[in-house]
PyMOL Python script that loads the backbone (N, CA, C, O; Angstrom):
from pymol import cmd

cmd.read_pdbstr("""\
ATOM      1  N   UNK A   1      -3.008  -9.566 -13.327  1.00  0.00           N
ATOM      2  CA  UNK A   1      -2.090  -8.771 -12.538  1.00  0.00           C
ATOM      3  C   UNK A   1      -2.198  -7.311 -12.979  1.00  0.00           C
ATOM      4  O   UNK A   1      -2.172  -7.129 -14.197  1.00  0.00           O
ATOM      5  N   UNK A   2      -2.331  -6.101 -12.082  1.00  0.00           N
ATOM      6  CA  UNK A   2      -2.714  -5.038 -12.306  1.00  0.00           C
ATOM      7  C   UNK A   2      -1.333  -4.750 -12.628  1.00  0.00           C
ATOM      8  O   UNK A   2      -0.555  -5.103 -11.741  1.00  0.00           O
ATOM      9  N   UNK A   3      -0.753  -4.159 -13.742  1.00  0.00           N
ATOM     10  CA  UNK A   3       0.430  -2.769 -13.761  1.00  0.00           C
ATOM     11  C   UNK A   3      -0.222  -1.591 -14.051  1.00  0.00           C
ATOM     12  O   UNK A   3       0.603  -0.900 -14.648  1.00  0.00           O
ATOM     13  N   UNK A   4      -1.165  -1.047 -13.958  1.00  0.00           N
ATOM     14  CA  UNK A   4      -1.452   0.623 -13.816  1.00  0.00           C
ATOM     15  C   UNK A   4      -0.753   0.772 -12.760  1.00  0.00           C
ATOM     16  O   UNK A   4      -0.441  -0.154 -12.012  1.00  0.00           O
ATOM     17  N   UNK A   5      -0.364   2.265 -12.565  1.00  0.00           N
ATOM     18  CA  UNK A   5       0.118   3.087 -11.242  1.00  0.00           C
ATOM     19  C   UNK A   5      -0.855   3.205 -10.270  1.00  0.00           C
ATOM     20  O   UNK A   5      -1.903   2.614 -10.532  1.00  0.00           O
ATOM     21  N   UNK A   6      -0.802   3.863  -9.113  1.00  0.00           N
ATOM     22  CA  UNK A   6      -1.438   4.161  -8.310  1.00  0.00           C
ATOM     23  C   UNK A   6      -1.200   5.540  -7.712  1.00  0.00           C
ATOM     24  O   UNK A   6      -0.078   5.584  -7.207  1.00  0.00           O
ATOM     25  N   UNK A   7      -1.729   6.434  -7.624  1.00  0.00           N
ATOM     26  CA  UNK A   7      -2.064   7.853  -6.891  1.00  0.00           C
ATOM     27  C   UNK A   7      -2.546   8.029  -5.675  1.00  0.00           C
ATOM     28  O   UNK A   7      -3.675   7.963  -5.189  1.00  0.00           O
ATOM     29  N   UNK A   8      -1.385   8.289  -5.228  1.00  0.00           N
ATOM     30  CA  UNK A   8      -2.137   8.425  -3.369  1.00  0.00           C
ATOM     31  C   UNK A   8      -2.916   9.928  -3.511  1.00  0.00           C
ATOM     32  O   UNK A   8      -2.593  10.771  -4.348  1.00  0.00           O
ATOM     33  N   UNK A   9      -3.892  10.072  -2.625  1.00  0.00           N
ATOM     34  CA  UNK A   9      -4.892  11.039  -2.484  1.00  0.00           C
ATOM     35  C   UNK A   9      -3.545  12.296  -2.127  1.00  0.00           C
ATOM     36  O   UNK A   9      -2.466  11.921  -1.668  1.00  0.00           O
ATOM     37  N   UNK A  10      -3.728  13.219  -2.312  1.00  0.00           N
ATOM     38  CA  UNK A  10      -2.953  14.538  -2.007  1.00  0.00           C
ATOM     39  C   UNK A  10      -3.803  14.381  -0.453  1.00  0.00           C
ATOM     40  O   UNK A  10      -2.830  14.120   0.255  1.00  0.00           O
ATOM     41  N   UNK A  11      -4.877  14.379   0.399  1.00  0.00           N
ATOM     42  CA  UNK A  11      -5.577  14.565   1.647  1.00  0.00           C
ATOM     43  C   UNK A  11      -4.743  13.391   2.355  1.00  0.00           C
ATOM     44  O   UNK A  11      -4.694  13.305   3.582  1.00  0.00           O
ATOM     45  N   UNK A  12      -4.192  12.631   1.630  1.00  0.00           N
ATOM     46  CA  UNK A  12      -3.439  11.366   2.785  1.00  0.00           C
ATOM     47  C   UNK A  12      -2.277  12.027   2.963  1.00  0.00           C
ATOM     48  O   UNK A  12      -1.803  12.911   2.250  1.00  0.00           O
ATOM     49  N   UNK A  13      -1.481  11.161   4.773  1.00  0.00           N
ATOM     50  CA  UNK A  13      -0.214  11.886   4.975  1.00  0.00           C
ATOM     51  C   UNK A  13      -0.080  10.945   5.752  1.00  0.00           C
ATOM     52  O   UNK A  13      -1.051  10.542   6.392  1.00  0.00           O
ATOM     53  N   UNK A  14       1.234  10.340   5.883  1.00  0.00           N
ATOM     54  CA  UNK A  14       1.671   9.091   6.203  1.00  0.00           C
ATOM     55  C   UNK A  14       2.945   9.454   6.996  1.00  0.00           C
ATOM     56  O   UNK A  14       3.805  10.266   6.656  1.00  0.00           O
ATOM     57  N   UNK A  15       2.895   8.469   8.459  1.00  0.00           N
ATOM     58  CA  UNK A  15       3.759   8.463   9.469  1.00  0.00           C
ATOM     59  C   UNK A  15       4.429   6.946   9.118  1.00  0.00           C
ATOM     60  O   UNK A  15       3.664   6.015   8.868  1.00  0.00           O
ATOM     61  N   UNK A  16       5.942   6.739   9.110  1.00  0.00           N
ATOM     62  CA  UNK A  16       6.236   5.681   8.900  1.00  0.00           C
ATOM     63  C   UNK A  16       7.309   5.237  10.328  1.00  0.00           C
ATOM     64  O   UNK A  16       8.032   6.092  10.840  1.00  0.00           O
ATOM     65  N   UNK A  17       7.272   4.010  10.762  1.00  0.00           N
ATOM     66  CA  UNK A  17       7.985   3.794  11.526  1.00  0.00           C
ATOM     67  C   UNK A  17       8.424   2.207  11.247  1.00  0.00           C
ATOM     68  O   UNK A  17       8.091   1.621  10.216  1.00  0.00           O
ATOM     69  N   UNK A  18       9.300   1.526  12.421  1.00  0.00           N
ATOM     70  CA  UNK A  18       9.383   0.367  12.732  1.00  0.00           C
ATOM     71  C   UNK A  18       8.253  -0.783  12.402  1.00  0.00           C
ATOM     72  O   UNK A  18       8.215  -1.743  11.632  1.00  0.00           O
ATOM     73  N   UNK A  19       7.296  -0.179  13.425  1.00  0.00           N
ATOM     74  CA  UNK A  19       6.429  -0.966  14.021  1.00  0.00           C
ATOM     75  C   UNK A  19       4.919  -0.986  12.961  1.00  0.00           C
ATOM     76  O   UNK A  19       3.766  -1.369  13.157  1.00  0.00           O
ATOM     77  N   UNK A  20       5.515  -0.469  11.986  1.00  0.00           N
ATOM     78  CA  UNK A  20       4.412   0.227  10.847  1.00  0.00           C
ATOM     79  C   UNK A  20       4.314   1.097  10.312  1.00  0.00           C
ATOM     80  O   UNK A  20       5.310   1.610   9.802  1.00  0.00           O
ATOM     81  N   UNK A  21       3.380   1.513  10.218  1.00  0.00           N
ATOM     82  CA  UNK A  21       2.655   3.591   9.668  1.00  0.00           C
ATOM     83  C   UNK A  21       1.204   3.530  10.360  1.00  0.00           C
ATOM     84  O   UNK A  21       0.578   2.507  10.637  1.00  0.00           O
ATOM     85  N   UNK A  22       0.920   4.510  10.517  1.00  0.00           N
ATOM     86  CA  UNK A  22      -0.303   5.514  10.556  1.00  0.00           C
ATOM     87  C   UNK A  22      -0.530   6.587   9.774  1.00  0.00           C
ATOM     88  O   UNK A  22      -0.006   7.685   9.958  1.00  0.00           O
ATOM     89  N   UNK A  23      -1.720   6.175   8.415  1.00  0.00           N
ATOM     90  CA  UNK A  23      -2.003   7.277   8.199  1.00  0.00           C
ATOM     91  C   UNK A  23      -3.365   8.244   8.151  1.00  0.00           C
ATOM     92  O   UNK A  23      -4.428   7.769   8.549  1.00  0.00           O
ATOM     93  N   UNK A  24      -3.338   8.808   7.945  1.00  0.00           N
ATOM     94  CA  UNK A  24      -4.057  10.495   7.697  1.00  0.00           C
ATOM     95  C   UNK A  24      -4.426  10.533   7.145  1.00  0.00           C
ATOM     96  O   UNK A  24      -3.780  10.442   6.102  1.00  0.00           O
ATOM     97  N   UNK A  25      -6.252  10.754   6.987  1.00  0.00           N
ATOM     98  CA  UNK A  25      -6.530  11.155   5.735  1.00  0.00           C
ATOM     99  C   UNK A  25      -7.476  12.283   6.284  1.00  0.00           C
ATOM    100  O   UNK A  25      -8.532  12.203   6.912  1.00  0.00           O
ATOM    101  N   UNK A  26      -6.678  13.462   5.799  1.00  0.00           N
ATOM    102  CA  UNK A  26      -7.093  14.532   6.123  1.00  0.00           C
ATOM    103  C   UNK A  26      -8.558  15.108   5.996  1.00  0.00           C
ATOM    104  O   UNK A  26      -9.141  15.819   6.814  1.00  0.00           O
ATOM    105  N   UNK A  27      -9.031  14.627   4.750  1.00  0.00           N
ATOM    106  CA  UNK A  27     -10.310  14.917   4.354  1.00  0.00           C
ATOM    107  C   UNK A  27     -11.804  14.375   5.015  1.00  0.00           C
ATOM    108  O   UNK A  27     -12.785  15.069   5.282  1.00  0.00           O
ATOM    109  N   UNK A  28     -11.663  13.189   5.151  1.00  0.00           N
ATOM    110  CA  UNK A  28     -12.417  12.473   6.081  1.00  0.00           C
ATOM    111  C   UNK A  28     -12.264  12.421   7.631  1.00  0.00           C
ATOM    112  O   UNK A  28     -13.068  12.247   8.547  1.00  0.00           O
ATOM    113  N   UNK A  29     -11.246  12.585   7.585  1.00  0.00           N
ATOM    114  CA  UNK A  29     -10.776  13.418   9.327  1.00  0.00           C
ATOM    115  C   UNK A  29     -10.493  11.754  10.040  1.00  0.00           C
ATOM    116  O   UNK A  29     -10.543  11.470  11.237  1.00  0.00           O
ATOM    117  N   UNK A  30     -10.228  10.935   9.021  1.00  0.00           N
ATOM    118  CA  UNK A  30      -9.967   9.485   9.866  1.00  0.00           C
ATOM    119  C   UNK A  30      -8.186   8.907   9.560  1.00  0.00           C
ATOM    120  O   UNK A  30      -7.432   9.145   8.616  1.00  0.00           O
ATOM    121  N   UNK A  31      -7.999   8.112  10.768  1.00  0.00           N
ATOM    122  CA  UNK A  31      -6.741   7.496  10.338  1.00  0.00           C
ATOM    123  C   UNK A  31      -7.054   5.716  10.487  1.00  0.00           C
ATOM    124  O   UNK A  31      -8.040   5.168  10.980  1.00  0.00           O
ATOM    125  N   UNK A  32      -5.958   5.163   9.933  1.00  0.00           N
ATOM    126  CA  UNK A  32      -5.536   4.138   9.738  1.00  0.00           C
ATOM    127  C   UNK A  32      -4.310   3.520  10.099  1.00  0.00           C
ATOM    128  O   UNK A  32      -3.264   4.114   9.837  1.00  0.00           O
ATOM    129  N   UNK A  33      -4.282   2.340  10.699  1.00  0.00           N
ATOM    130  CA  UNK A  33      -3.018   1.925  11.498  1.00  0.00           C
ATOM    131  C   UNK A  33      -2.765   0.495  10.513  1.00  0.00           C
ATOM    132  O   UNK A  33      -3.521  -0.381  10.095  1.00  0.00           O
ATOM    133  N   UNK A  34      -1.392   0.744  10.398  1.00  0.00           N
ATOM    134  CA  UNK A  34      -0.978  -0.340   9.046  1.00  0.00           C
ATOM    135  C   UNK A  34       0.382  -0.848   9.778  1.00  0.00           C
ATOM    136  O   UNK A  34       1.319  -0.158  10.179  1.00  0.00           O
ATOM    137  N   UNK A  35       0.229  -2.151   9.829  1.00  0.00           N
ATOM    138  CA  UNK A  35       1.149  -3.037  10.443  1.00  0.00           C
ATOM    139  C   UNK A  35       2.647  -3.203   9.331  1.00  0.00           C
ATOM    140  O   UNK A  35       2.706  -2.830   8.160  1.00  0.00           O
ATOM    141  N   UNK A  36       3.617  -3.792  10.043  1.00  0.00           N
ATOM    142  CA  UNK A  36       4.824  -3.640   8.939  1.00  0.00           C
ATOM    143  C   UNK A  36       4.506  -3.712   7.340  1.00  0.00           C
ATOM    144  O   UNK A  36       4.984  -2.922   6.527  1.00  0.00           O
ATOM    145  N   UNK A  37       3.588  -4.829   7.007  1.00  0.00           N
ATOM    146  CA  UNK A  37       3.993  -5.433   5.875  1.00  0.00           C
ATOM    147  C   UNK A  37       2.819  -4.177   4.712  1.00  0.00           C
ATOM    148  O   UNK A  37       2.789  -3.825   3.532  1.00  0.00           O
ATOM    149  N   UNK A  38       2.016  -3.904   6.014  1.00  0.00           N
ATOM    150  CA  UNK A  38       1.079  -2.722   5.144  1.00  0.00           C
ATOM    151  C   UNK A  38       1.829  -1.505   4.892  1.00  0.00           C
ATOM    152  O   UNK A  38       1.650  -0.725   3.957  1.00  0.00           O
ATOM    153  N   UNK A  39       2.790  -1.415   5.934  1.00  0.00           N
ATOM    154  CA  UNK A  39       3.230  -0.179   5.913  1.00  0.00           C
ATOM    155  C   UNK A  39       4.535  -0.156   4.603  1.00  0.00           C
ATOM    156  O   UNK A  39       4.866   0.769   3.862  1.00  0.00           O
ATOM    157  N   UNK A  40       5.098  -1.663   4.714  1.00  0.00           N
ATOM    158  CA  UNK A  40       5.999  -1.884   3.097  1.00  0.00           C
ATOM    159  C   UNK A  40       5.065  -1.924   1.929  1.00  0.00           C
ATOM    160  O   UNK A  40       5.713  -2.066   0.892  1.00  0.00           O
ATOM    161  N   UNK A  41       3.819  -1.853   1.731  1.00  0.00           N
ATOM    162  CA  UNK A  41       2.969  -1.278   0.405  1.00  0.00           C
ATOM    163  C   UNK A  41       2.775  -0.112   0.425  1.00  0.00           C
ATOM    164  O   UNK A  41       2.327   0.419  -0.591  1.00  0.00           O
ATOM    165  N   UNK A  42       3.034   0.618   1.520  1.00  0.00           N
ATOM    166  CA  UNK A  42       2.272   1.944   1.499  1.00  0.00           C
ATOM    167  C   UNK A  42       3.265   2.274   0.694  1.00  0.00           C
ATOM    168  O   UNK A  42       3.069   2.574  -0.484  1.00  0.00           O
ATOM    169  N   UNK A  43       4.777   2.247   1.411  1.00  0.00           N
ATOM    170  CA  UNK A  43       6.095   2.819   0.796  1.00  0.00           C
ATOM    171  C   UNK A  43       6.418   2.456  -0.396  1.00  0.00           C
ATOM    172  O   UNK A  43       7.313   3.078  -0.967  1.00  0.00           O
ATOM    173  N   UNK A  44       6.001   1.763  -0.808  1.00  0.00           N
ATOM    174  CA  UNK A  44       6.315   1.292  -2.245  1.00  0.00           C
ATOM    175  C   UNK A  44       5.726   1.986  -3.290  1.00  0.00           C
ATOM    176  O   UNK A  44       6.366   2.343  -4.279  1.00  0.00           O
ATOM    177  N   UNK A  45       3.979   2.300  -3.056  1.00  0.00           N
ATOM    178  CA  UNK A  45       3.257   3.079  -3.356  1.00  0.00           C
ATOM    179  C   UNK A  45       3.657   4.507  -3.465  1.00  0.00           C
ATOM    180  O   UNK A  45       3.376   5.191  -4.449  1.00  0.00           O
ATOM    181  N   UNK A  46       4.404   4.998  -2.306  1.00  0.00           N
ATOM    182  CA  UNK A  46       5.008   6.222  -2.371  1.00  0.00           C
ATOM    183  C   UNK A  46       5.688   6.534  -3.320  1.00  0.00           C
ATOM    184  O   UNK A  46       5.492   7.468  -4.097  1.00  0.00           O
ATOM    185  N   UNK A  47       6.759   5.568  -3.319  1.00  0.00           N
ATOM    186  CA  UNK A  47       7.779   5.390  -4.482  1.00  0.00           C
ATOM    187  C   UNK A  47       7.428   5.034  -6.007  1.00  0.00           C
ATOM    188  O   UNK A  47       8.280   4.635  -6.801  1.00  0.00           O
ATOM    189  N   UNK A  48       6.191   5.207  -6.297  1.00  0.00           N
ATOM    190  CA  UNK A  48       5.429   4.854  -7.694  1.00  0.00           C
ATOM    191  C   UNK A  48       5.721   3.946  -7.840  1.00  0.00           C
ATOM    192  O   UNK A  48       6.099   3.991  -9.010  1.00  0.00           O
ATOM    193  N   UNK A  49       5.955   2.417  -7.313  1.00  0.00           N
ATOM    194  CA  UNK A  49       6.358   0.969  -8.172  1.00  0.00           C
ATOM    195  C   UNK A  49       4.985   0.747  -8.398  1.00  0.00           C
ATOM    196  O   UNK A  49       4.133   1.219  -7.646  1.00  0.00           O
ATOM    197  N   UNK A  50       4.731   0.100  -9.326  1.00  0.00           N
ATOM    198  CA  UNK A  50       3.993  -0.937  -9.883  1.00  0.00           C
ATOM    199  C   UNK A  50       3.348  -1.873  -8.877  1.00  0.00           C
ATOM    200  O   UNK A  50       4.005  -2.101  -7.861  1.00  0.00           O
ATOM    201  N   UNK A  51       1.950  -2.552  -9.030  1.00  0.00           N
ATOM    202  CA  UNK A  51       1.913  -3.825  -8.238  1.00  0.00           C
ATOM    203  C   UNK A  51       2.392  -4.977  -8.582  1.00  0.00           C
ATOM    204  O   UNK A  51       2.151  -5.882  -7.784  1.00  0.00           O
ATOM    205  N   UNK A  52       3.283  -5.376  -9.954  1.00  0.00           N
ATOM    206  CA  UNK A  52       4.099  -6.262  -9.831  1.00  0.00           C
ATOM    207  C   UNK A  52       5.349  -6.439  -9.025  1.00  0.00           C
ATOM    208  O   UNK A  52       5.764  -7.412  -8.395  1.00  0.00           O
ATOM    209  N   UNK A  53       6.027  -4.781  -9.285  1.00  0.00           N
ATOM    210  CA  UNK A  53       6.955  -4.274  -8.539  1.00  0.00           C
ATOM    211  C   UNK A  53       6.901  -4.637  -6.830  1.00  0.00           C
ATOM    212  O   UNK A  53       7.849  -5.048  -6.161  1.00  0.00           O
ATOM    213  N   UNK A  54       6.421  -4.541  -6.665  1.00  0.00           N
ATOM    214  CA  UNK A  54       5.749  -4.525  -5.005  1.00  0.00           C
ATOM    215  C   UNK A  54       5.261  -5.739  -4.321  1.00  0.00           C
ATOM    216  O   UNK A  54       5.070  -5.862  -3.111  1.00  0.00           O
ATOM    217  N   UNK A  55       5.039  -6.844  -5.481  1.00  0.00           N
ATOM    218  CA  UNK A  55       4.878  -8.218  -5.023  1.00  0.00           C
ATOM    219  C   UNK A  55       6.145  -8.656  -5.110  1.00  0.00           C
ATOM    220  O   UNK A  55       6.422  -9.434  -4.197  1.00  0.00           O
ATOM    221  N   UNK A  56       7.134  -8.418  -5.968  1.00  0.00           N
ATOM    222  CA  UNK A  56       8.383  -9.271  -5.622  1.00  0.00           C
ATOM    223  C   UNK A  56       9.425  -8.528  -4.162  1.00  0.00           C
ATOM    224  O   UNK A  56      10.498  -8.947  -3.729  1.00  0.00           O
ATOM    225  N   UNK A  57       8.821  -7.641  -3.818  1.00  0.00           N
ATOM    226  CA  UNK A  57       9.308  -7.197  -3.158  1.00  0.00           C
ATOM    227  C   UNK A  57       8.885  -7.457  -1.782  1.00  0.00           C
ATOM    228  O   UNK A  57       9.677  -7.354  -0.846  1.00  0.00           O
ATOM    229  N   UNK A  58       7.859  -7.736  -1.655  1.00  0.00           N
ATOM    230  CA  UNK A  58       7.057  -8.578  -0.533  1.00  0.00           C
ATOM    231  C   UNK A  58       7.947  -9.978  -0.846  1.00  0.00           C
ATOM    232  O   UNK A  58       8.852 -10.173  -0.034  1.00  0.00           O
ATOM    233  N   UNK A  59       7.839 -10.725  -1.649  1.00  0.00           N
ATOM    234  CA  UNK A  59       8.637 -11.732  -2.023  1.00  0.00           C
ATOM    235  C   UNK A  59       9.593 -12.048  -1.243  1.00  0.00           C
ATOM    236  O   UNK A  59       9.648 -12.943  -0.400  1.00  0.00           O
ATOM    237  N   UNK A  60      10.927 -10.691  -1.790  1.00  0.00           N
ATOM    238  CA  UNK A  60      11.908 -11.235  -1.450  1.00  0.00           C
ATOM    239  C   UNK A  60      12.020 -10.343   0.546  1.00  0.00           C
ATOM    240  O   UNK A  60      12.791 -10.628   1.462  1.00  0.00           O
ATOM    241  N   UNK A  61      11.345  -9.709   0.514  1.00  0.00           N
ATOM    242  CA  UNK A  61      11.341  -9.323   1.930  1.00  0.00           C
ATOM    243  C   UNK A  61      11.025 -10.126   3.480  1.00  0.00           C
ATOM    244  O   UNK A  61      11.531 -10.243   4.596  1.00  0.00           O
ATOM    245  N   UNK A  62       9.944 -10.528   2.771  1.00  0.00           N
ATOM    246  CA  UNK A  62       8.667 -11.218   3.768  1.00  0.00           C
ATOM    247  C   UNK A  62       9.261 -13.423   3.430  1.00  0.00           C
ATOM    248  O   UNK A  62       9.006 -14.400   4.134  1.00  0.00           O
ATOM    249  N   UNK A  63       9.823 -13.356   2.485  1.00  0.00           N
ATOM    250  CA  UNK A  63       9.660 -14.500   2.220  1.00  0.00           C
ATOM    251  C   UNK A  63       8.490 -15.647   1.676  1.00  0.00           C
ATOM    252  O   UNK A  63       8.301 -16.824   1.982  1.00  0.00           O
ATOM    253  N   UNK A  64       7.922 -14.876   0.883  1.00  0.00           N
ATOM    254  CA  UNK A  64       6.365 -15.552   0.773  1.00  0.00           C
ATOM    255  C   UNK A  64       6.502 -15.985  -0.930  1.00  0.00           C
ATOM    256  O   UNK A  64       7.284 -15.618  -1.807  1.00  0.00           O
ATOM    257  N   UNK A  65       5.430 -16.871  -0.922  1.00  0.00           N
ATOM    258  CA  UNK A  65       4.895 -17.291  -2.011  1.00  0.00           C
ATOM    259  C   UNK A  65       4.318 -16.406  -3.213  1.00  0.00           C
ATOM    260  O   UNK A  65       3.161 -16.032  -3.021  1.00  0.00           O
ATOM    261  N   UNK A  66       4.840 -16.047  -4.282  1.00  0.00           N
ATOM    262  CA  UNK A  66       4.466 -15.348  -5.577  1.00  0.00           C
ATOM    263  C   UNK A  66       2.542 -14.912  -4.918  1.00  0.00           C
ATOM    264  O   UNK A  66       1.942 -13.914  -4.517  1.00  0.00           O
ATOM    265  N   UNK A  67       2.320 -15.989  -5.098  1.00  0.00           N
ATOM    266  CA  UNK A  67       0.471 -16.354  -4.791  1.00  0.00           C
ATOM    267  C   UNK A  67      -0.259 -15.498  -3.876  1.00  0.00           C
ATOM    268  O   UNK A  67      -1.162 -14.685  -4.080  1.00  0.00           O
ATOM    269  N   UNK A  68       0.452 -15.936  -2.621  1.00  0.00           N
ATOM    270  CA  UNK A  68       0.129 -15.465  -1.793  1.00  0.00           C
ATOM    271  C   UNK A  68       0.808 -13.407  -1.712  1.00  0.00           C
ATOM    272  O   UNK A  68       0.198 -12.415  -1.314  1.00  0.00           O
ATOM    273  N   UNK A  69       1.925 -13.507  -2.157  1.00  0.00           N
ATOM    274  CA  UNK A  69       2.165 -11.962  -2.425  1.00  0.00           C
ATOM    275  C   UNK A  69       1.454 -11.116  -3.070  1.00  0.00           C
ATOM    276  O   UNK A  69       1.568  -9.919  -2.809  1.00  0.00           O
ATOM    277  N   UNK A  70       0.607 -11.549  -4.010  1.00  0.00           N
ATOM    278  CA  UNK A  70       0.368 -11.391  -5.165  1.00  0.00           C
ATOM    279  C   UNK A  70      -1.427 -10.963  -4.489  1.00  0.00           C
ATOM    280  O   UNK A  70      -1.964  -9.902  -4.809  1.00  0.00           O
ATOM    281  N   UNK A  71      -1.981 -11.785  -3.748  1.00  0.00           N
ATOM    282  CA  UNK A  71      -3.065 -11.886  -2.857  1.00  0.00           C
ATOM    283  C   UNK A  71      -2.914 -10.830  -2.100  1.00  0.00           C
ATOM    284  O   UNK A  71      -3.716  -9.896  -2.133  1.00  0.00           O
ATOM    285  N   UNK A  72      -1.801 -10.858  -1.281  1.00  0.00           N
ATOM    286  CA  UNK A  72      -1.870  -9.774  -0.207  1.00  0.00           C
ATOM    287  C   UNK A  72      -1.804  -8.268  -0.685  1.00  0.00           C
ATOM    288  O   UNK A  72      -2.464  -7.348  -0.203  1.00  0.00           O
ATOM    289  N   UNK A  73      -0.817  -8.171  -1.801  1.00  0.00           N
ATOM    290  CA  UNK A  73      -0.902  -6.613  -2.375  1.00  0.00           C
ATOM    291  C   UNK A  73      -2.240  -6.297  -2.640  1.00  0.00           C
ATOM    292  O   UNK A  73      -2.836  -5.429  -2.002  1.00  0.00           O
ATOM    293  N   UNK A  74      -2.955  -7.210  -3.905  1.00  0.00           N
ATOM    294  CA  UNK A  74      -4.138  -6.991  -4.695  1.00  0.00           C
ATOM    295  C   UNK A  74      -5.320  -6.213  -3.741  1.00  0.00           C
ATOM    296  O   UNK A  74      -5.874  -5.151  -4.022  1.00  0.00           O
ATOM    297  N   UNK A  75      -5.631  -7.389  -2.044  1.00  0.00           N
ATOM    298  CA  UNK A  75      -6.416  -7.097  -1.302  1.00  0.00           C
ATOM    299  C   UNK A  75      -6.200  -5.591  -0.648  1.00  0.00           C
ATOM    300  O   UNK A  75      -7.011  -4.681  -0.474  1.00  0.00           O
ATOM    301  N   UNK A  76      -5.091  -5.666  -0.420  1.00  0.00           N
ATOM    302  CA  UNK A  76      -4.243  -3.913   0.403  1.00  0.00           C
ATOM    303  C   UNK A  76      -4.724  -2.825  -0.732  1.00  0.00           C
ATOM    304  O   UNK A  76      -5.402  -1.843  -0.430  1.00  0.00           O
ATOM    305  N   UNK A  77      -4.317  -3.100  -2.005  1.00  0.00           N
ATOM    306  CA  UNK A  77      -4.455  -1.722  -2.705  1.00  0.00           C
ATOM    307  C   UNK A  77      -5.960  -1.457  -3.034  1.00  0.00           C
ATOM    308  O   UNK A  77      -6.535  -0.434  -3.408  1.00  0.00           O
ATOM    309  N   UNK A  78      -6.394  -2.686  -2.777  1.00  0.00           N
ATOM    310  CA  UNK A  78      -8.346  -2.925  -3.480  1.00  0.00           C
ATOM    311  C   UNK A  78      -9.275  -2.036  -2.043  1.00  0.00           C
ATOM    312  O   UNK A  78     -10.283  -1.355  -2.231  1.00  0.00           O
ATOM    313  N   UNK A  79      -8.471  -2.328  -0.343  1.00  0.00           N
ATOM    314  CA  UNK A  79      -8.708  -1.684   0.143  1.00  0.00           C
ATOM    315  C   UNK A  79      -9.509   0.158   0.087  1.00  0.00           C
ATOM    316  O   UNK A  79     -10.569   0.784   0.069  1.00  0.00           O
ATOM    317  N   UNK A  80      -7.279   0.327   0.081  1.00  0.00           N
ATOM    318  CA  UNK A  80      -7.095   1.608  -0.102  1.00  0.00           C
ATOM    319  C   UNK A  80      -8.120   2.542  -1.167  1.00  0.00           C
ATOM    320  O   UNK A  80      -8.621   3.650  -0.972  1.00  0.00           O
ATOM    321  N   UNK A  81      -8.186   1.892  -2.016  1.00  0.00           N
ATOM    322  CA  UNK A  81      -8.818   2.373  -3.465  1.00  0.00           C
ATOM    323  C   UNK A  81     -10.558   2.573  -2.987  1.00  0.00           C
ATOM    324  O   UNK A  81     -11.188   3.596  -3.252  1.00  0.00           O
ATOM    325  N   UNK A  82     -11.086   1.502  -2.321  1.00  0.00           N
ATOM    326  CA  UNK A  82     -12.814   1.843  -1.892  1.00  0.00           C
ATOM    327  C   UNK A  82     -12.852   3.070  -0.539  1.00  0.00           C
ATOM    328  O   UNK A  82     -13.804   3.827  -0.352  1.00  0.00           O
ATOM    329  N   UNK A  83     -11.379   3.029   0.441  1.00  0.00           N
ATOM    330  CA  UNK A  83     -11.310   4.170   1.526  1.00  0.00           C
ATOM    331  C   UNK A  83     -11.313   5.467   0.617  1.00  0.00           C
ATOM    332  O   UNK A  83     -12.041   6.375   1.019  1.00  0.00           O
ATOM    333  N   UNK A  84     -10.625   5.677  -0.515  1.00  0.00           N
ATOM    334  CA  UNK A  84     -10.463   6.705  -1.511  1.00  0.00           C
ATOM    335  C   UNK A  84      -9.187   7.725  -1.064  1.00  0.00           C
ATOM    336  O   UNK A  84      -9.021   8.937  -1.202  1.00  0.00           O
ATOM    337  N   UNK A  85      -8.420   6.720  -0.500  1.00  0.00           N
ATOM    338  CA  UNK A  85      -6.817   6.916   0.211  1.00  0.00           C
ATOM    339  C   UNK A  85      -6.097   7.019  -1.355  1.00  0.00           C
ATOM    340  O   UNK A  85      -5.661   8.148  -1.583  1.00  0.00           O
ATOM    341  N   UNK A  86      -5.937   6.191  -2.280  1.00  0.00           N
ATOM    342  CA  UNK A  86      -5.680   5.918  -3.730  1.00  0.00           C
ATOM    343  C   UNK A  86      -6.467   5.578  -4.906  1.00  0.00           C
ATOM    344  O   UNK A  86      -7.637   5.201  -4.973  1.00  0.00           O
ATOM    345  N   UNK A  87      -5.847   5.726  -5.565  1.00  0.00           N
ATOM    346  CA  UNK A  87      -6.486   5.656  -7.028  1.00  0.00           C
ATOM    347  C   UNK A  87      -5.976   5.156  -8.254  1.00  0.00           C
ATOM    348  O   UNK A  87      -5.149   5.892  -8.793  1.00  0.00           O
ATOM    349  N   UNK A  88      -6.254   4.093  -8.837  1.00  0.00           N
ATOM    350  CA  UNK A  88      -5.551   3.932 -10.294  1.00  0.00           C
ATOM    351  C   UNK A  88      -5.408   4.554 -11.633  1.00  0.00           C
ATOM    352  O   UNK A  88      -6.298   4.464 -12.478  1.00  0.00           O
ATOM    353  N   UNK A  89      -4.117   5.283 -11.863  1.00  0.00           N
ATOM    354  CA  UNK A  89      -4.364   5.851 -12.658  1.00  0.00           C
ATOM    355  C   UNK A  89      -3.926   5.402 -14.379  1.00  0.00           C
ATOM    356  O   UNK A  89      -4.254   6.136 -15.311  1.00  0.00           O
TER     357      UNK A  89
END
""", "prot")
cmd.dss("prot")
cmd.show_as("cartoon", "prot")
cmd.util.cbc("prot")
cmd.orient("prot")
């Protein structure tokens, strides 16, 4: 289980809504469309939690399995991190 932090790129800029986020990454001149549950990692991320932090919070949000929470963050931030949207610091 990763607890390093994570650093969003200063070039990212994030629209949050209902229905999700869209974000910006200014530098590459591309965006990304992130459905609710992406868009509750993004925000969490915002908020500096932890990825333990952020799986129980999928947890108790989403209703899911430790496992499977735990799966879905790992894959989202492992994403973000090869787009070069974030970074572990």
């Amino acid at each position: 289980m990763q607890a390093q932090a994570v650093t969003i790129s200063a070039s990212v800029t994030a629209v949050l809504n209902d229905e999700g986020s869209v974000l910006l990454d200014l530098q590459a001149g591309r965006y990304y469309s992130l459905n609710p549950v992406g868009a509750c990692i993004w925000q969490c991320l915002r908020e500096g939690l932890r990825q333990p932090e952020i799986e129980r919070n999928l947890e108790q949000k989403y209703q899911v399995e430790p496992a499977r929470a735990r799966a879905d963050v790992s894959r989202f931030i492992a994403t973000l991190v090869d787009r070069g949207l974030v970074a572990w610091t």
